[in-house]
N, C-alpha and C positions, 0 to 999 in steps of 0.2 A: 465596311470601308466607306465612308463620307465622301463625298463630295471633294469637300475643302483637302481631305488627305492625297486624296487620287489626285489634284491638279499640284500641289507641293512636289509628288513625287515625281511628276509626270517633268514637272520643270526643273529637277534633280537627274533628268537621265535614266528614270526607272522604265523597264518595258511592263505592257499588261500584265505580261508572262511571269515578272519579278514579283507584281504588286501581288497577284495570286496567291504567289508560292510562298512568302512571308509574311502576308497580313497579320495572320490568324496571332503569329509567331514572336516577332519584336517588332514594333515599329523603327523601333533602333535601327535595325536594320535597313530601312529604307528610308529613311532620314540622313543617314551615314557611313554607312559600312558600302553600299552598292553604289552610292556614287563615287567615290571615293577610288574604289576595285573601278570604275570606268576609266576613271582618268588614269588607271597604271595601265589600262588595256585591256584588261579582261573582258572577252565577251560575255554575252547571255548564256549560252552552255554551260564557259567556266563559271559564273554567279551561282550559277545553279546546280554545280556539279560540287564546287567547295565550300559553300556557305552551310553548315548546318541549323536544321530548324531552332536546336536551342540556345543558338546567338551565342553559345562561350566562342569558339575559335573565331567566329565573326568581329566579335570586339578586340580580343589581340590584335586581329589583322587589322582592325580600324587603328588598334595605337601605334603597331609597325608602319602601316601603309602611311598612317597621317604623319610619320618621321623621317621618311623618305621623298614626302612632295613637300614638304615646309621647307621655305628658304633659310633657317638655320639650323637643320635636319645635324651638321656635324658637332653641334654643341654636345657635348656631356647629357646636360640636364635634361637635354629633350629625351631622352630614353630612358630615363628613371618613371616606371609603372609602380603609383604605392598599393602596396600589396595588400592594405583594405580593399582597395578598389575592384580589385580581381578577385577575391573572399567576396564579396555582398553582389557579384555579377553571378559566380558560379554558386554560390546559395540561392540564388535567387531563379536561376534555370533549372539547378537540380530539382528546387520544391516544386513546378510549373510541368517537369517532366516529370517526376514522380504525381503527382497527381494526375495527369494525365494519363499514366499507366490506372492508378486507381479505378478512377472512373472507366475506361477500355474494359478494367475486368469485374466491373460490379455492375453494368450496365444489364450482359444478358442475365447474369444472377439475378437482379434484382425483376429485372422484368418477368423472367420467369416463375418467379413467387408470387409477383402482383397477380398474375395471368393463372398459377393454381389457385391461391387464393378465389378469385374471384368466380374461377369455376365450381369451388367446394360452394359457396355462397349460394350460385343459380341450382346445383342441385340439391342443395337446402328449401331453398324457395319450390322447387319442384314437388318437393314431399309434401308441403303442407295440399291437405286436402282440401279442397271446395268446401264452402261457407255454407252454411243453408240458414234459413230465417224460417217464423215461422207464419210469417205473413205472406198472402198471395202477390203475384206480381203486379206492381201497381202501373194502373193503365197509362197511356199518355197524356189522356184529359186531368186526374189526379196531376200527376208530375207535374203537367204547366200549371193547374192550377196551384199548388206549393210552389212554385216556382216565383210565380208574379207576386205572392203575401212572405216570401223567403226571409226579409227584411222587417217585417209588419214587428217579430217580437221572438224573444229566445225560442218559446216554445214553438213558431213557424220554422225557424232555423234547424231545431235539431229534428222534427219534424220532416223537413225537404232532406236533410242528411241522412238520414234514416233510410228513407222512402231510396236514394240513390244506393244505400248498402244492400238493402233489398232487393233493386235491380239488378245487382251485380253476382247474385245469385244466380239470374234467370236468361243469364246473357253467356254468351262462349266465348271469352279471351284466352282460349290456351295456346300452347305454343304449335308453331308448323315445323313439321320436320322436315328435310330430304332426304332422296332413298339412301345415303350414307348414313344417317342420323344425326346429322346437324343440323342445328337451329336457323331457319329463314328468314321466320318473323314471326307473329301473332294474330289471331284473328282477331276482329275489329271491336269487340268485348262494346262496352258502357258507349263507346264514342259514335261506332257503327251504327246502333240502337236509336242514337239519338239525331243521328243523322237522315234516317229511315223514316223516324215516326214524330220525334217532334225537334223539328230544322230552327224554330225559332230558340230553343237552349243550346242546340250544338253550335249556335254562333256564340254562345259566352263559355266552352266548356270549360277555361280554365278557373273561373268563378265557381262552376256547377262542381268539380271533383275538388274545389279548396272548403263548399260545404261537407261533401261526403268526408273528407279527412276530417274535418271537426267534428264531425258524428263519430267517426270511428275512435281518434284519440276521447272522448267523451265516455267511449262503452270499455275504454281500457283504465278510463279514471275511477267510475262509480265499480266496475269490476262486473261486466254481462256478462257471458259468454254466447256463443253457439247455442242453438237458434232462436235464441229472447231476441227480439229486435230493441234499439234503443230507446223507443216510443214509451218503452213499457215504464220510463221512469216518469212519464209525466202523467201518468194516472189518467185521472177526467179531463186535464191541461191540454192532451191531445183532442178528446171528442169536442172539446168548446172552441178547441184554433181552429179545426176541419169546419164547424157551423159559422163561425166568425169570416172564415173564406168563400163560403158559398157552397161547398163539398159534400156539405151533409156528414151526417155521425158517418156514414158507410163508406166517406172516400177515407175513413181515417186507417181504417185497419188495424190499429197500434194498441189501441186500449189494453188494460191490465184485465180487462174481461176478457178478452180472446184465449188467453193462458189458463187458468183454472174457475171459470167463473167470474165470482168475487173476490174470490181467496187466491190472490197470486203467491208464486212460491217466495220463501221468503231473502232469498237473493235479489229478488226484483222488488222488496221492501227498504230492503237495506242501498240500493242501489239508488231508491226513490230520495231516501235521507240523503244520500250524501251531495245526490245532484243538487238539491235545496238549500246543502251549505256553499254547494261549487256558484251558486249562481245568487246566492245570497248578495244584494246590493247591485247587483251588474245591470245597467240599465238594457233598453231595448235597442240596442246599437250593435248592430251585426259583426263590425271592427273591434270592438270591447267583449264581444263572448268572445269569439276565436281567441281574442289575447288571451284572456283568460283560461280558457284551453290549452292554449300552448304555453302556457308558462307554468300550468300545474306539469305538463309532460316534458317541460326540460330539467333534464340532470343534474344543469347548473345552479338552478332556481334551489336552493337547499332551503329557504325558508316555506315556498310553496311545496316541496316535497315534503317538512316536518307539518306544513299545515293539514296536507293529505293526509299522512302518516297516523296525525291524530285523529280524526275522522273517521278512521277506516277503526280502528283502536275504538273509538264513543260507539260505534256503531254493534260493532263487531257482538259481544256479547248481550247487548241492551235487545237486541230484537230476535226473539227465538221463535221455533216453530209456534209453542205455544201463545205466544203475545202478536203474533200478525198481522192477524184481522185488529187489535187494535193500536199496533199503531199505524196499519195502511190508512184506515181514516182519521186519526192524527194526522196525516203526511199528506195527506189529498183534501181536506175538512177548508 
């Protein structure tokens, strides 16, 4: 209800109590039909006791009431109602009350579906099991130091991303129950961690978890799984960005040497290839890889999905157990 409406009505004779009870309803009604029933007499009661919400009897009564205070009320013609005009009133209340019934009875249906929906959904998510990596958990010194070179170049990037999926290993974010067994809340997982050991990231965390999603959408593109960490795509890329930051080969963890020697398996070869084509041209702009990332992982992108698609297709059979070892150093060379 407006302002400018409430002072119209207000100057028409409407009480608070009127303007309430009709708003929602016709404004017709309070533009015409209540003042009108004031000047026959009718009190606030009667307004409220005969006016129904969906304005049909309300408008007759405005064409009888307004035929009886008009000063040529005993004309003929003044009581000729054309009978479109009452057809496009009561269609138009019937559709407004039927609908109105609609919604009344789809409202708790529908909500009640959102609400199992959503529950089938979190005990979905409850199944999946904890992640493991196969990297130890990296220190705090490590993590700022990635941190502060995050931006320097792709492979710092997926790098600090990595390095954050691999915390989240080593951290406890599960849910809290109470003794009913509903849900409370959550332990303080990756944010708590960071808030504890290193305070100077926990002031950017929503930057710090938009790199970990880019690492993670990243090991869902090349195809890792469980517990290869994402590192393992950048071969020597990793131990030369860790030396380029100050870290030493030892803060890198990540290397394809950690996994079988030299001879990594050959998922983590094939994985090596595609990231090479994923990053193929992308300069060293931290805005331009994430794009990049997220546009091989949107659904919509049908041209970046057949570019994947074929990728995964060149890859797929070109690199078998037996050919590995040469084309890891093809891919790393």
């Amino acid at each position: 209800m407006s302002e400018g409406l409430a002072v119209v009505w207000r100057r028409n004779g409407c009480t608070e109590r009127e303007m309430f009870e009709f708003m929602d309803d016709e404004p017709f009604i309070l533009c015409d039909v209540i003042p009108v029933m004031h000047k026959l007499g009718f009190t606030e009661e009667d307004v409220i006791k005969y006016v129904p919400h969906d304005g049909i009897l309300a408008r007759l009564t405005m064409q009888f009431a307004w035929f009886f205070t008009y000063p040529g009320r005993y004309h003929p013609s003044n009581i000729a109602v054309p009978p479109w005009i009452l057809a496009s009133f009561l269609r138009r209340a019937l559709t407004r009350r039927i609908a109105a019934l609609k919604n009344k009875e789809s409202r708790p249906v529908h909500y009640e579906a959102e609400k199992a929906r959503r529950q089938a959904m979190a005990e979905e998510r409850r199944r999946i099991t904890h992640r493991t990596t196969m990297s130890p958990c990296p220190s705090a010194e490590a993590l700022l130091d990635a941190w502060r070179h995050v931006r320097d170049s792709k492979v710092s990037l997926v790098r600090f991303g990595s390095m954050m999926q691999d915390l989240e290993c080593y951290v406890d974010n599960s849910l809290r129950f109470d003794n009913l067994g509903r849900i409370v809340g959550r332990n303080a997982g990756i944010k708590g961690w960071l808030l504890e050991n290193v305070p100077e990231m926990a002031a950017h965390y929503t930057s710090v978890i938009r790199y970990k999603a880019a690492a993670k959408k990243l090991r869902q593109i090349v195809g890792l799984a469980d517990p290869t960490p994402v590192t393992t795509v950048l071969g020597t890329d990793g131990r030369n960005a860790a030396k380029a930051s100050g870290g030493g080969e030892d803060s890198c963890n990540y290397g394809a040497d950690k996994l079988n020697g030299d001879s990594p398996p050959v998922e983590v070869v094939r994985a090596r290839a595609i990231y090479l084509e994923v990053m193929d041209g992308i300069p060293d702009v931290a805005a331009r890889v994430m794009a990049r990332i997220d546009a091989l992982c949107d659904p919509e992108r049908t041209d970046e999905a057949a570019t994947l698609r074929s990728w995964r297709e060149k890859y797929a059979d070109a690199i078998t157990v037996r050919r590995k070892d040469i084309w890891w150093r093809r891919l790393t060379a």
